[in-house]
N, CA and C of each residue as an Amber inpcrd file, in Angstrom:
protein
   699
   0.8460000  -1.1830000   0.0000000   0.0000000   0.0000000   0.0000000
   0.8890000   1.2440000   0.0000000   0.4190000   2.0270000  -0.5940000
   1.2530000   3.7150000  -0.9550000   1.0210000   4.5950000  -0.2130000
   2.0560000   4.9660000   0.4370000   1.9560000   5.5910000   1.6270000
   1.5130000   7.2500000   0.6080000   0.2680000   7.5750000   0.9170000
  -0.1320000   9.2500000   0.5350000   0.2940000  10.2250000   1.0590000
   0.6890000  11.0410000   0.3310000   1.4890000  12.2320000   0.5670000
  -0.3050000  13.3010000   0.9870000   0.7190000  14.0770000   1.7530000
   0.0340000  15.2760000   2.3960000   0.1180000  16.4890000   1.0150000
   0.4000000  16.2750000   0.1420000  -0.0880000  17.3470000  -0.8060000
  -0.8620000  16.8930000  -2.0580000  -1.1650000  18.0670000  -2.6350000
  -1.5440000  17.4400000  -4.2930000  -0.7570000  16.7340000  -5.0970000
   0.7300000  16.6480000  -5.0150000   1.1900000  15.4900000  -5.8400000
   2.0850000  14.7790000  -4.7720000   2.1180000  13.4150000  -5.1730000
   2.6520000  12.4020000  -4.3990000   4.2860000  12.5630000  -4.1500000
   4.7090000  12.0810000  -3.6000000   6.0550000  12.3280000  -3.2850000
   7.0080000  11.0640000  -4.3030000   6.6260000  10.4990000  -4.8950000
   6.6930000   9.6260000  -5.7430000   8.3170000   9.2550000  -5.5700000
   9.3070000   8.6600000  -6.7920000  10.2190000   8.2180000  -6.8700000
  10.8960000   8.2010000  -8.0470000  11.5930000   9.3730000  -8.4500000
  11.1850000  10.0580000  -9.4380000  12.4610000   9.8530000 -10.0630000
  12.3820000   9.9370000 -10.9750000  13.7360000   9.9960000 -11.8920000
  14.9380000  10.3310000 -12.3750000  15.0150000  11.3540000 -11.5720000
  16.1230000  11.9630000 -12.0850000  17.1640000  11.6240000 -11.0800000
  16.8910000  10.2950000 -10.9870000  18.4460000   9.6790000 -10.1580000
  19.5890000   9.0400000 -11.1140000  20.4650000   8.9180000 -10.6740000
  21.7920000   8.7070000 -11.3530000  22.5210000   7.4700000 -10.2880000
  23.1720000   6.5820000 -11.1780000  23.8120000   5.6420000 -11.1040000
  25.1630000   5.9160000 -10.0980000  25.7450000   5.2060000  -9.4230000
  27.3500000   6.0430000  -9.2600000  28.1120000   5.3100000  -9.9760000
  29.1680000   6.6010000 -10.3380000  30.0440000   5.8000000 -11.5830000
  31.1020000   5.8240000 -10.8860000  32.3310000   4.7860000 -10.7850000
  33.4380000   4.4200000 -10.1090000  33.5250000   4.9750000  -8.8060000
  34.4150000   5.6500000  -8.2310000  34.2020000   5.8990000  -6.6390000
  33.6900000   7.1120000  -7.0410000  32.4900000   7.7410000  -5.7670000
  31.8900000   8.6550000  -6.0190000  32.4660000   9.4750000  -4.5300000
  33.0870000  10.9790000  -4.9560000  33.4680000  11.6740000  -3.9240000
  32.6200000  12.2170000  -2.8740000  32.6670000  12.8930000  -1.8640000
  31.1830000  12.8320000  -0.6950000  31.4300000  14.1640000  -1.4050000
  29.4780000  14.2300000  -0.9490000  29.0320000  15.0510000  -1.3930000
  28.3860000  15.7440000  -0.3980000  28.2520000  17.3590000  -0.3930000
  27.8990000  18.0300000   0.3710000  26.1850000  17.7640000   0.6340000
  25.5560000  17.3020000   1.4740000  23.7190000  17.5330000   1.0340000
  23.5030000  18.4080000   2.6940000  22.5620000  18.9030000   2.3200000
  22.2360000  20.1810000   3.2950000  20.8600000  20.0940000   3.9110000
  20.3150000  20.0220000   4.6670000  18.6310000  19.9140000   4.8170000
  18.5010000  21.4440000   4.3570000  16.9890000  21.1710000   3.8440000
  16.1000000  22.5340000   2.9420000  15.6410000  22.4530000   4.0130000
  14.6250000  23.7370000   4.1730000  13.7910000  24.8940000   5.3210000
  12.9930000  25.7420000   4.3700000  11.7460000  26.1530000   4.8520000
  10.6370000  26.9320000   4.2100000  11.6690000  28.1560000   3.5210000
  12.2770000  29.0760000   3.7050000  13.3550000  29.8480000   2.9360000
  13.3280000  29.1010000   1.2660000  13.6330000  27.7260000   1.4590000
  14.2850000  27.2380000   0.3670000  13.2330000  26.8540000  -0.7490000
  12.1530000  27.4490000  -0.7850000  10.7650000  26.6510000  -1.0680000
  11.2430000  27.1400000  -2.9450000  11.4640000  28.6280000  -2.6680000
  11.6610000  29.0400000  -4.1620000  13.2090000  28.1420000  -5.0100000
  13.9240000  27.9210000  -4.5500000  14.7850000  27.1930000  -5.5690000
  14.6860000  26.0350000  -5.2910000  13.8310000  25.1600000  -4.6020000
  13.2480000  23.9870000  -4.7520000  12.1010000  23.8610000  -6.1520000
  11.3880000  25.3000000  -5.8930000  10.1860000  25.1800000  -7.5940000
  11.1850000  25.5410000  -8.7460000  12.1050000  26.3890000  -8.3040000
  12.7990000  26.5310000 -10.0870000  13.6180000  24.9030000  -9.9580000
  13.9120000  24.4740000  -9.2160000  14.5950000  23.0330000  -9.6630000
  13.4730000  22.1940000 -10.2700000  12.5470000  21.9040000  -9.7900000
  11.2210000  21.0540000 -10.2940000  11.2910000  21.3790000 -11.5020000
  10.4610000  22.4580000 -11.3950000   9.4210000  23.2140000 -12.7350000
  10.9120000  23.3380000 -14.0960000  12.4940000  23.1120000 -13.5840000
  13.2330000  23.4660000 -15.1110000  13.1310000  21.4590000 -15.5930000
  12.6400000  20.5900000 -14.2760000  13.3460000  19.3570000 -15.2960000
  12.3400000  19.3160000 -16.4230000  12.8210000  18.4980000 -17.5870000
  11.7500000  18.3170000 -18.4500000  10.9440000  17.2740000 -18.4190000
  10.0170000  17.1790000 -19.5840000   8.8420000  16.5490000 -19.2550000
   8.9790000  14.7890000 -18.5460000  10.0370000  14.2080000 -19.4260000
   9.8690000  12.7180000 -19.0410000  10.3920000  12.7510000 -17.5340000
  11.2310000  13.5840000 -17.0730000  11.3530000  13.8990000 -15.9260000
  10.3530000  13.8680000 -15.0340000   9.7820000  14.6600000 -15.1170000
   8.7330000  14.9670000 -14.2570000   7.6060000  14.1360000 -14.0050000
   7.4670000  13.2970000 -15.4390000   6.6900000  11.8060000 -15.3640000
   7.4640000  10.8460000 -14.1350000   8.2380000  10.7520000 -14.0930000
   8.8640000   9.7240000 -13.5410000   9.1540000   9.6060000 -12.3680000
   9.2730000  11.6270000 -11.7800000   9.0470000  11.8480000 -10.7110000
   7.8290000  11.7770000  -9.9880000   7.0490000  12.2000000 -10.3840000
   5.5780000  12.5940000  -9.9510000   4.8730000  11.2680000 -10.0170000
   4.7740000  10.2930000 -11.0250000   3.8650000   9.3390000 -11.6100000
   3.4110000  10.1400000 -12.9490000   3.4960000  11.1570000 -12.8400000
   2.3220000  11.6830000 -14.2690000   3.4720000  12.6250000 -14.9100000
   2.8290000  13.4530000 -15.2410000   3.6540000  14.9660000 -16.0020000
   2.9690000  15.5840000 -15.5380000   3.4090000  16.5130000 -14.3000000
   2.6890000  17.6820000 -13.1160000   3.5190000  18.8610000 -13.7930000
   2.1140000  19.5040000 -14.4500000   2.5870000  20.9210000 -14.5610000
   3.6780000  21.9440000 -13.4960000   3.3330000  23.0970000 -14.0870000
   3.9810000  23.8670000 -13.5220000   3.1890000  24.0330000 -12.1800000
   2.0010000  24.4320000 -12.2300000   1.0980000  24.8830000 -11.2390000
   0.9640000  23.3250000 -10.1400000   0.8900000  22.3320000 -10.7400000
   0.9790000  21.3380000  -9.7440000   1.7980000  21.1910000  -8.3480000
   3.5870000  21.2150000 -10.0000000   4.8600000  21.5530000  -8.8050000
   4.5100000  22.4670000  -8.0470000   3.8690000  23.5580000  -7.9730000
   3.5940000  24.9600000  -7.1040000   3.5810000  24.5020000  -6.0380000
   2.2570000  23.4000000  -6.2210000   1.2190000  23.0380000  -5.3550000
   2.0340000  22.4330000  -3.9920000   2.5840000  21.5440000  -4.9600000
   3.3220000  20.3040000  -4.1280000   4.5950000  21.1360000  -3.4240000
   5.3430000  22.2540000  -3.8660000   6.3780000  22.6720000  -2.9420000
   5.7980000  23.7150000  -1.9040000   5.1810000  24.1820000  -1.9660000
   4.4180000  25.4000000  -1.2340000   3.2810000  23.7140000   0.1230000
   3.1190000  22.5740000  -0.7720000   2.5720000  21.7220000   0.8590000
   3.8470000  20.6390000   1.6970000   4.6270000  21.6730000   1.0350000
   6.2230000  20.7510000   1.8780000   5.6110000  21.0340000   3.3940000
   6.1420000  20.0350000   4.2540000   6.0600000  20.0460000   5.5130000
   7.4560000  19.9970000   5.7260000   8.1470000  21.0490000   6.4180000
   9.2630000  20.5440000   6.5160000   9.6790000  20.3680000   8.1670000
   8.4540000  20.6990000   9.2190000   8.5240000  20.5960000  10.5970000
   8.2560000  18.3710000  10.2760000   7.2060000  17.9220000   9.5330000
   7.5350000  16.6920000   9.5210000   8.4470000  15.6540000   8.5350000
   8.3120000  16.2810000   7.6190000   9.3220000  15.6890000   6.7110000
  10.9380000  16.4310000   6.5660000  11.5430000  15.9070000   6.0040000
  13.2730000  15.9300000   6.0890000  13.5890000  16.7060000   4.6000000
  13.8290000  17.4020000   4.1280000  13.9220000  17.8000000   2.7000000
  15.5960000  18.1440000   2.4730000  16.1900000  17.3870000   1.6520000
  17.6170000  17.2670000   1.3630000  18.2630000  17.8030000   0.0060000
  19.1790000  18.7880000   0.0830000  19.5860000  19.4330000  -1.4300000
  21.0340000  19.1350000  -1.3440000  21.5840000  18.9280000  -2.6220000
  22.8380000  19.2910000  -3.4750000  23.0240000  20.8450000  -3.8000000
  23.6910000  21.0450000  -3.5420000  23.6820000  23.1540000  -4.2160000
  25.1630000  22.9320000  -4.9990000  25.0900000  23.4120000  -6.2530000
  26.2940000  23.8880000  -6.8970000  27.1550000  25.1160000  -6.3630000
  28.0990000  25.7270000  -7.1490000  29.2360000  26.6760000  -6.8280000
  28.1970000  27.6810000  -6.5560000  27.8630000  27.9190000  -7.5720000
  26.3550000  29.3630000  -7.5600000  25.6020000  28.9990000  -6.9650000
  25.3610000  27.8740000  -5.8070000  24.2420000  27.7380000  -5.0710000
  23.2360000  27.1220000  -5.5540000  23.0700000  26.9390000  -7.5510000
  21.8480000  26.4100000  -7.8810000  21.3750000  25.1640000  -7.1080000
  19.8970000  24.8060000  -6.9600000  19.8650000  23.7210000  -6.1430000
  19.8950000  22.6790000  -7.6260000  20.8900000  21.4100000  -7.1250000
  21.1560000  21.1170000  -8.4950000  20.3670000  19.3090000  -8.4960000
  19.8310000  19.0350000  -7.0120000  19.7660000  17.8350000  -7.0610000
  18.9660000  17.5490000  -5.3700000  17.7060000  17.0800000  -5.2170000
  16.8690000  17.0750000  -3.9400000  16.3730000  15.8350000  -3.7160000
  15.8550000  15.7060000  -2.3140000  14.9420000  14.1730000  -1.9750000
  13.7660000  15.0680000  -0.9020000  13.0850000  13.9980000  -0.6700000
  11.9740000  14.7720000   0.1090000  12.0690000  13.1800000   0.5720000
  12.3330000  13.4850000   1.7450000  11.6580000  11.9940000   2.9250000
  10.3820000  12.2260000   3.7650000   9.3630000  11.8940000   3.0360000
   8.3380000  12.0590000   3.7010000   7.9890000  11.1650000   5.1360000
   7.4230000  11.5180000   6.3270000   7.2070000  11.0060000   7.3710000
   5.6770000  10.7140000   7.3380000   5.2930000   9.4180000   7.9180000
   4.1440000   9.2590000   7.9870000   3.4930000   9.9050000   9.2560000
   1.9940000   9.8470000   9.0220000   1.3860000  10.9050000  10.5020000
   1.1310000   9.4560000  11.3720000   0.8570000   9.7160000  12.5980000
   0.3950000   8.6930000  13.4450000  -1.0580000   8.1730000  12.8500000
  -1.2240000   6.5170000  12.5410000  -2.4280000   6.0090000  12.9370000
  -2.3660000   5.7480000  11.1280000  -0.9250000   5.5530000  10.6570000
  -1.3370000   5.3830000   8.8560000  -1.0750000   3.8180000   9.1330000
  -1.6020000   2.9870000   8.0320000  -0.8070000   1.6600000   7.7850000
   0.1550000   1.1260000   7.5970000   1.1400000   2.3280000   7.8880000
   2.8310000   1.6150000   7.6190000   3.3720000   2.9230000   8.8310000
   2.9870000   2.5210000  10.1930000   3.8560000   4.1210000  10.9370000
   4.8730000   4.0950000  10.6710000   5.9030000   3.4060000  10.6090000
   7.5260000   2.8530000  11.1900000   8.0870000   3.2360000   9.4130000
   6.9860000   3.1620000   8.5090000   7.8150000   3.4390000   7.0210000
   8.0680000   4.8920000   6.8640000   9.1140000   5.4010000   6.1990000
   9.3880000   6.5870000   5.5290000   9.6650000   6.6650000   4.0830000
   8.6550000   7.1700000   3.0680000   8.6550000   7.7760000   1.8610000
   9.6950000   8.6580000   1.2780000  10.2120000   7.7050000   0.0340000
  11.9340000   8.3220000  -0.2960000  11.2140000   9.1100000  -1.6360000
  11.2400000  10.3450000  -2.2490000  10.9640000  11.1670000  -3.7140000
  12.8560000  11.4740000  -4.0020000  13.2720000  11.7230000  -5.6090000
  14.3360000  12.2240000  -5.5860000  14.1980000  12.9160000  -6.9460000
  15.3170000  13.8960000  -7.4590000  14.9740000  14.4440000  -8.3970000
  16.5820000  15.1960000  -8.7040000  17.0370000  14.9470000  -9.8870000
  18.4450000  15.5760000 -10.4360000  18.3300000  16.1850000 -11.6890000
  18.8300000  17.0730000 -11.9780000  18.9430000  18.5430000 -12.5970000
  19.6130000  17.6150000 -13.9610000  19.2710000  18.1860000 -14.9190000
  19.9230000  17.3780000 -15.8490000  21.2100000  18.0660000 -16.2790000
  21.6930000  18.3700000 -16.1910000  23.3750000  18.9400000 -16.2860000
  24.1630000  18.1890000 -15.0260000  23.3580000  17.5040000 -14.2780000
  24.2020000  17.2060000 -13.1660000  23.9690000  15.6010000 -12.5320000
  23.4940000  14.9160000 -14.1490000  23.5530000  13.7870000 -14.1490000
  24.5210000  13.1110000 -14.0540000  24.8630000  11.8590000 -13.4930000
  26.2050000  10.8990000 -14.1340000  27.3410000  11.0450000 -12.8040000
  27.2760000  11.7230000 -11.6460000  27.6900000  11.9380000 -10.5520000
  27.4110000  11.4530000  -9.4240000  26.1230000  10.4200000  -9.3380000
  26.3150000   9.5170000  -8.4680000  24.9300000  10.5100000  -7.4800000
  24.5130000  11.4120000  -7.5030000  23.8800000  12.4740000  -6.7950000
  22.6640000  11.5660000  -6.1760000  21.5040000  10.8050000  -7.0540000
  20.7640000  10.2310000  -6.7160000  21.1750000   9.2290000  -5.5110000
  22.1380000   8.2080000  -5.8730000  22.5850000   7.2440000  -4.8210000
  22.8750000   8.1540000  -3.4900000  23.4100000   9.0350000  -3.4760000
  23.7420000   9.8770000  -2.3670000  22.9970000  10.3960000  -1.9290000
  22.0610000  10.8320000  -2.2980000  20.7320000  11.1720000  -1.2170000
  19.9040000   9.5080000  -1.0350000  19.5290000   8.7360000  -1.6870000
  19.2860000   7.6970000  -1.1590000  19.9560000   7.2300000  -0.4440000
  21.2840000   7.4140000   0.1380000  22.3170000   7.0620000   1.0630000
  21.6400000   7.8590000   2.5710000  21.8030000   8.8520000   2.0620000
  21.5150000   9.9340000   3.0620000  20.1720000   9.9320000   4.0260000
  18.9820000   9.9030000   2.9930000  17.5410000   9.1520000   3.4360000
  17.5580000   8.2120000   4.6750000  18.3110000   7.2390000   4.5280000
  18.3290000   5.9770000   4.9380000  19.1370000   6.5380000   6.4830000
  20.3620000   6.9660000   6.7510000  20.7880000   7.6340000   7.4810000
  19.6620000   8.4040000   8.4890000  19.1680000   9.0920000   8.0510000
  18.4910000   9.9350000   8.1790000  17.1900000   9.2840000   8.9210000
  16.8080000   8.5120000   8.1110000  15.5400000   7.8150000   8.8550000
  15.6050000   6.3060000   9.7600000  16.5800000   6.0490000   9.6640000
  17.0270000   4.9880000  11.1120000  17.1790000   5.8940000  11.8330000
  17.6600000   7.0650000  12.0450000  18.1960000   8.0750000  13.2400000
  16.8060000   8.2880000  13.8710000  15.8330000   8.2740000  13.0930000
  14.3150000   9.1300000  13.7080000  13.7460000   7.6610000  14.2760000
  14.4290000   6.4710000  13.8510000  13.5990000   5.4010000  14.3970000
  12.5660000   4.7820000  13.7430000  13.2750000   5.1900000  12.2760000
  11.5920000   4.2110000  11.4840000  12.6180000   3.1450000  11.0530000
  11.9850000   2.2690000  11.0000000  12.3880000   1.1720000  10.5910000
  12.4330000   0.0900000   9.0150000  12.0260000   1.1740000   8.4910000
  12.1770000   1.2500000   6.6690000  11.9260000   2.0090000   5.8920000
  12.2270000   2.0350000   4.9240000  11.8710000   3.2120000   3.8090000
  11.1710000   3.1880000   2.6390000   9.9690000   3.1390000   2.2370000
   9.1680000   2.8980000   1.1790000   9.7230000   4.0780000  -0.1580000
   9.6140000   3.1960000  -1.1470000  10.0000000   3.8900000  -2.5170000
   8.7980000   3.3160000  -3.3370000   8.0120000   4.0690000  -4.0390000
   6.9960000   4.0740000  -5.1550000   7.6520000   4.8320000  -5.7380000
   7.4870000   3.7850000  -7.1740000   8.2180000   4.1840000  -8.4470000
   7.4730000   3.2140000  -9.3630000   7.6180000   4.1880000 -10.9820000
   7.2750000   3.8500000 -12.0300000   8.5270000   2.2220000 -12.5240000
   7.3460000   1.0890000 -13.1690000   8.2840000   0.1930000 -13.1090000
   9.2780000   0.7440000 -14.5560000   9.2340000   1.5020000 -14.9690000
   9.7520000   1.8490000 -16.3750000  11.0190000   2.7940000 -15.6270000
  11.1040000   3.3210000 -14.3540000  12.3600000   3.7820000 -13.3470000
  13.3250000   2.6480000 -13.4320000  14.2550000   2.1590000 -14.2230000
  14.9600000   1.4140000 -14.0080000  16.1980000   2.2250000 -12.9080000
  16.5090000   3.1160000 -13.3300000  17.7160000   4.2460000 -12.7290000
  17.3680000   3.3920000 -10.6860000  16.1660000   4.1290000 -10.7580000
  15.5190000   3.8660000  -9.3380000  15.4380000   2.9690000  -8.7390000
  15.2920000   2.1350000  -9.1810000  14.9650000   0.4510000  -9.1710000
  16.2870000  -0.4240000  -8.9720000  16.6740000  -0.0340000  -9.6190000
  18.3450000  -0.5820000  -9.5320000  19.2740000  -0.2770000  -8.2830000
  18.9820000   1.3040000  -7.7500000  19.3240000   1.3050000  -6.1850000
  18.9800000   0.9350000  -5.5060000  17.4050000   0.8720000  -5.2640000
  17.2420000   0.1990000  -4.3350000  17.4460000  -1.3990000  -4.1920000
  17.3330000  -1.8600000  -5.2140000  17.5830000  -3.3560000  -5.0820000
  19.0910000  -3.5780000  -4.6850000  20.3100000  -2.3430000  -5.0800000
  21.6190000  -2.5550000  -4.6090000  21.5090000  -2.7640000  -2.9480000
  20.8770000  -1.7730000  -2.9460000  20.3260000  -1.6310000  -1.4190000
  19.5390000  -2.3700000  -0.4140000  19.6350000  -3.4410000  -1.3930000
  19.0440000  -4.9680000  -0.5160000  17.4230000  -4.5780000  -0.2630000
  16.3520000  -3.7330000  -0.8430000  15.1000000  -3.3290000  -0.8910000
  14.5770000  -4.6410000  -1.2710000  13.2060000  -5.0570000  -0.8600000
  12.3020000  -5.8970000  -1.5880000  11.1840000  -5.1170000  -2.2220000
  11.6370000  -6.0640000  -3.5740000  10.4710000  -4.9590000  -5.0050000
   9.6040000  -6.0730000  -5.1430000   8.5520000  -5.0830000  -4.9840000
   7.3270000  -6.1100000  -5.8970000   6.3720000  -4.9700000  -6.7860000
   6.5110000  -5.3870000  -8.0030000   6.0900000  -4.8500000  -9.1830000
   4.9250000  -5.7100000  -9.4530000   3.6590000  -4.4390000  -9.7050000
   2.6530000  -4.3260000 -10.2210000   2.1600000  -4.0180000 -11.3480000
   2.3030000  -4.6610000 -12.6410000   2.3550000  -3.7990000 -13.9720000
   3.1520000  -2.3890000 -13.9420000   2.6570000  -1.2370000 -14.2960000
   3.2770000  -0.1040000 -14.3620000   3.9420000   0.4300000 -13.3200000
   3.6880000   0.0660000 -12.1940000   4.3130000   0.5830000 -10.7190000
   5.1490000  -0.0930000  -9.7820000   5.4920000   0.0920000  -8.9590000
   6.4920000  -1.0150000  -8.7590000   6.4860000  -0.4180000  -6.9410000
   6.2040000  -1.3470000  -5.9360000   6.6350000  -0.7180000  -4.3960000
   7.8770000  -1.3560000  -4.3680000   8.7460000  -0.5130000  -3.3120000
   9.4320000  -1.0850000  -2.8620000  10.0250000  -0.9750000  -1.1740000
  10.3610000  -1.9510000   0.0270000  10.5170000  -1.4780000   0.9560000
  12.0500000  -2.0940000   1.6060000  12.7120000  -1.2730000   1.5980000
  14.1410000  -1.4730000   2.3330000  14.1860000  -1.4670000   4.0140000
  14.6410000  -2.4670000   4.5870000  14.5070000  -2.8910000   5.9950000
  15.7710000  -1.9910000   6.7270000  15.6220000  -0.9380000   7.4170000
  16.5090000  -0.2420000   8.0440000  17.2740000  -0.7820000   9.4370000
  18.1660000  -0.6630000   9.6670000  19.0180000  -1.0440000  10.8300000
  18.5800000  -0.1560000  12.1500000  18.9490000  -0.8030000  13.1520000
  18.4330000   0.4450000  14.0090000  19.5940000   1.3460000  14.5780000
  19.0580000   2.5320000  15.0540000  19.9910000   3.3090000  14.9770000
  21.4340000   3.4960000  15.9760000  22.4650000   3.8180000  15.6570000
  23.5060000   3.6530000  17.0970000  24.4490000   4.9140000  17.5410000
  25.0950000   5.1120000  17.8560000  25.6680000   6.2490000  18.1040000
  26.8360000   6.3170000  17.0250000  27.6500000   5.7950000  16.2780000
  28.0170000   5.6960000  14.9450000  27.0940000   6.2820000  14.4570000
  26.2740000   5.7790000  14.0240000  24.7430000   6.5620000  12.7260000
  24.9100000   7.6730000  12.7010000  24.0970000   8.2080000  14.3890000
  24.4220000   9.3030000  14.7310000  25.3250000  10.0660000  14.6270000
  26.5830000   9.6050000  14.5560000  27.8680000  10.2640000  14.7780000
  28.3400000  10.7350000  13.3850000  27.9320000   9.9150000  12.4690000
  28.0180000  10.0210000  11.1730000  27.2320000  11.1940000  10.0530000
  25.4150000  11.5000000  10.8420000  24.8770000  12.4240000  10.2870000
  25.2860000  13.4510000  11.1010000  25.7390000  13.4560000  12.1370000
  26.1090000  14.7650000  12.8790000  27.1880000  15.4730000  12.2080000
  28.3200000  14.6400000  11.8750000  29.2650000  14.7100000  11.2210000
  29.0840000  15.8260000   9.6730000  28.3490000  14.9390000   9.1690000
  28.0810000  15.1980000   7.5130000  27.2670000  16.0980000   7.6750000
  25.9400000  16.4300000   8.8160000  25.5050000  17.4350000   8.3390000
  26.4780000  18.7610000   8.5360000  26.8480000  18.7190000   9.0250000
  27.8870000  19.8170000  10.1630000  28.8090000  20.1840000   8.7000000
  29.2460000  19.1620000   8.1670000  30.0520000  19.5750000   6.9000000
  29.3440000  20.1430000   5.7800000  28.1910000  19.9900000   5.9180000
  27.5830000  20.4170000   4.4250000  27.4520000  21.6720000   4.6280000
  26.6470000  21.8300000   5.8810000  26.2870000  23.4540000   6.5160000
  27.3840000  24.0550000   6.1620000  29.1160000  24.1480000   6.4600000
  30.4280000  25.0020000   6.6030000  30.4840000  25.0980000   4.3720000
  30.3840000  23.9380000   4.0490000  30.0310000  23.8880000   2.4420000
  29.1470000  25.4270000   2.0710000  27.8110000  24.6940000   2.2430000
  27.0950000  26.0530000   2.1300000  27.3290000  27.4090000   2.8480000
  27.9720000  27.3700000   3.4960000  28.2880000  29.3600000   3.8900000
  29.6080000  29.7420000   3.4910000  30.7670000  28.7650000   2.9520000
  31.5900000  28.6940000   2.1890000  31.1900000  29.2720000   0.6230000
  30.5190000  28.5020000  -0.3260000  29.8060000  28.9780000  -1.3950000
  29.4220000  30.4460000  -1.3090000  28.3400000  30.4790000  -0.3500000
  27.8450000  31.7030000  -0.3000000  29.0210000  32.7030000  -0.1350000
  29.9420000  32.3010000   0.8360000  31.3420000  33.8380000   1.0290000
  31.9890000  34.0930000  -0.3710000  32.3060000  32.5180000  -1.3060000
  32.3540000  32.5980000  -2.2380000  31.6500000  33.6340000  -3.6360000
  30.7980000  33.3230000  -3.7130000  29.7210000  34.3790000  -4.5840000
  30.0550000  36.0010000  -3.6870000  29.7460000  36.3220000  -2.2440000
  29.6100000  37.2390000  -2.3480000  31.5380000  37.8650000  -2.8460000
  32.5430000  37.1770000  -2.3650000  33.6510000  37.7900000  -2.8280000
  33.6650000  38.2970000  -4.2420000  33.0770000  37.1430000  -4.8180000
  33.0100000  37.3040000  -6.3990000  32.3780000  38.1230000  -7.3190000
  31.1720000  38.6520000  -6.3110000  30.2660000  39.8170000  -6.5810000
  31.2110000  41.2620000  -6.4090000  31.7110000  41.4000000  -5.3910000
  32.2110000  42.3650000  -4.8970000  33.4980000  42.9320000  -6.2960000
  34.5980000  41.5600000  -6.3770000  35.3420000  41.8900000  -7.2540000
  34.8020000  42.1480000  -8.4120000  33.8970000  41.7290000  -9.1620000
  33.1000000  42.3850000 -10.1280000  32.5580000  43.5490000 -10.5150000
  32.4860000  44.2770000  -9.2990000  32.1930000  45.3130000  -9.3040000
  33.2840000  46.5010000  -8.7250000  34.5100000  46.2170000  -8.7100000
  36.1280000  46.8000000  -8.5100000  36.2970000  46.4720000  -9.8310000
  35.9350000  45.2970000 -10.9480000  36.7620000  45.0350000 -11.9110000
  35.8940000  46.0680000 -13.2220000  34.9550000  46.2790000 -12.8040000
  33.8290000  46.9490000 -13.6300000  32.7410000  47.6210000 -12.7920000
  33.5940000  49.0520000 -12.3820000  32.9480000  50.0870000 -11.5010000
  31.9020000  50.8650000 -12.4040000  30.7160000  51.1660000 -11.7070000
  29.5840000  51.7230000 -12.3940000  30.3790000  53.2710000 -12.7850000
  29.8330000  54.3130000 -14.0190000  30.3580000  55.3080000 -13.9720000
  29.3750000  56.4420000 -13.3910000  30.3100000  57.0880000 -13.0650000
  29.9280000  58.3050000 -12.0260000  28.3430000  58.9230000 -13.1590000
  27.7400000  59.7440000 -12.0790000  26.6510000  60.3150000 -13.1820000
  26.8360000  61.6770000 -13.7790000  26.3120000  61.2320000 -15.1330000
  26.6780000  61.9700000 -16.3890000  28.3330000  61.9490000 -17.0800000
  28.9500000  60.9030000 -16.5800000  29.9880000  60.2870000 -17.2540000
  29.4380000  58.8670000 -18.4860000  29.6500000  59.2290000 -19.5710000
  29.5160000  58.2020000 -20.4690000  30.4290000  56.6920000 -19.6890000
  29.6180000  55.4100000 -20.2430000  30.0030000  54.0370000 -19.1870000
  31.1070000  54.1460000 -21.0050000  32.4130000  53.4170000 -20.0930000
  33.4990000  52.9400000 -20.7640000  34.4110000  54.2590000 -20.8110000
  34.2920000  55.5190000 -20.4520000  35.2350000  56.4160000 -20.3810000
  35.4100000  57.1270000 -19.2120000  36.8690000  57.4970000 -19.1170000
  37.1760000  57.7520000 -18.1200000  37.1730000  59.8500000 -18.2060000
  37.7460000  60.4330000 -16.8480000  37.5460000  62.0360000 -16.7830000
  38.9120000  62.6450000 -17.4970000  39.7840000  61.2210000 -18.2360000
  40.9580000  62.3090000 -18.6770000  40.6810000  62.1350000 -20.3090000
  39.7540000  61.3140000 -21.0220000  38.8890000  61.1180000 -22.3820000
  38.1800000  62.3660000 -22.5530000
């Protein structure tokens, strides 16, 4: 049974995951916060269409994605980003939490979604890494993935991941049996989150240095000075 999402579109298991190719270097992932709601919709709303099939179950418009990032819960659910140099958000998961009194309490709902320029990096496996982390720490004791059976990308991790799939014509559940949690686990997301956070305000000092010199390297001109000449022209 499919654990239902608290918004208009499902939290599904979505496609735009990526394989890892030979050793994959760690990667910074950051938890998202209501702040982050807007470059969570420009990440959605730029993948394209088969994308968005694969994520969603269907092809969710623009106004859908709206829907669905604006009913993020992020006091109950966990929301996880990749950010590039410029901060773009380049690659997300949404671990949805179930409410008390559903038919699977102890399961947690894995969605993922990668930017297509930033395929082929292993990004997907790494937030499905992360998920899993993440939700033994809270004490659930597995992780449900609904996915299209035509998700091979998807399908293929989790089964690396020792998941049991059972496919239904077009759809496919799947539920991975989580370990319980120990002070290692712990020690490990404390760790990584702690690093991603110093990542992200790193970037950001980054950009703003870079802003700044940009504007020493190409100073606005004074007013009523023509731009490109100087007062001895």
């Amino acid at each position: 049974m499919t654990l239902e999402s608290k918004t208009s579109v499902p939290t599904g298991s979505g496609a735009a995951v990526v394989e890892r190719t030979g050793t994959t270097p760690w990667v910074p992932i950051r938890s998202l916060k209501p702040p982050h709601r807007d470059r969570i919709l420009i990440h959605l709303t730029a993948l394209p269409e088969r994308d968005r099939y694969l994520r969603f179950g269907y092809t969710a418009g623009d106004e859908q994605i709206g829907r669905y990032v604006q009913g993020l819960n992020f006091d109950r659910d966990e929301v996880f980003g990749v950010f590039n140099r410029r901060l773009d958000l380049i690659a997300m998961a949404h671990l949805a939490f179930p409410d008390a009194g559903t038919p699977h309490p102890k399961a947690a709902e894995f969605g993922v979604s990668v930017s297509t320029q930033a395929r082929g990096r292993g990004y997907g496996a790494c937030l499905f890494g992360h998920a899993m982390l993440h939700a033994r720490n809270r004490g659930f004791d597995s992780l449900f993935i609904h996915a299209l059976s035509e998700n091979r990308v998807m399908l293929r991790i989790v089964r690396q991941a020792g998941a049991i799939v059972d496919r239904a014509g077009s759809e496919t559940d799947a539920y991975l049996k989580l370990p319980h949690d120990t002070l290692a686990s712990r020690l490990e997301q404390w760790i990584g989150d702690g690093a991603a956070e110093i990542d992200y305000r790193l970037k950001q000092q980054a950009r703003v240095v870079s802003g700044e010199l940009d504007m020493v390297a190409d100073p606005k001109p004074e007013i009523g000075q023509t731009p490109g000449r100087t007062a001895q022209d």
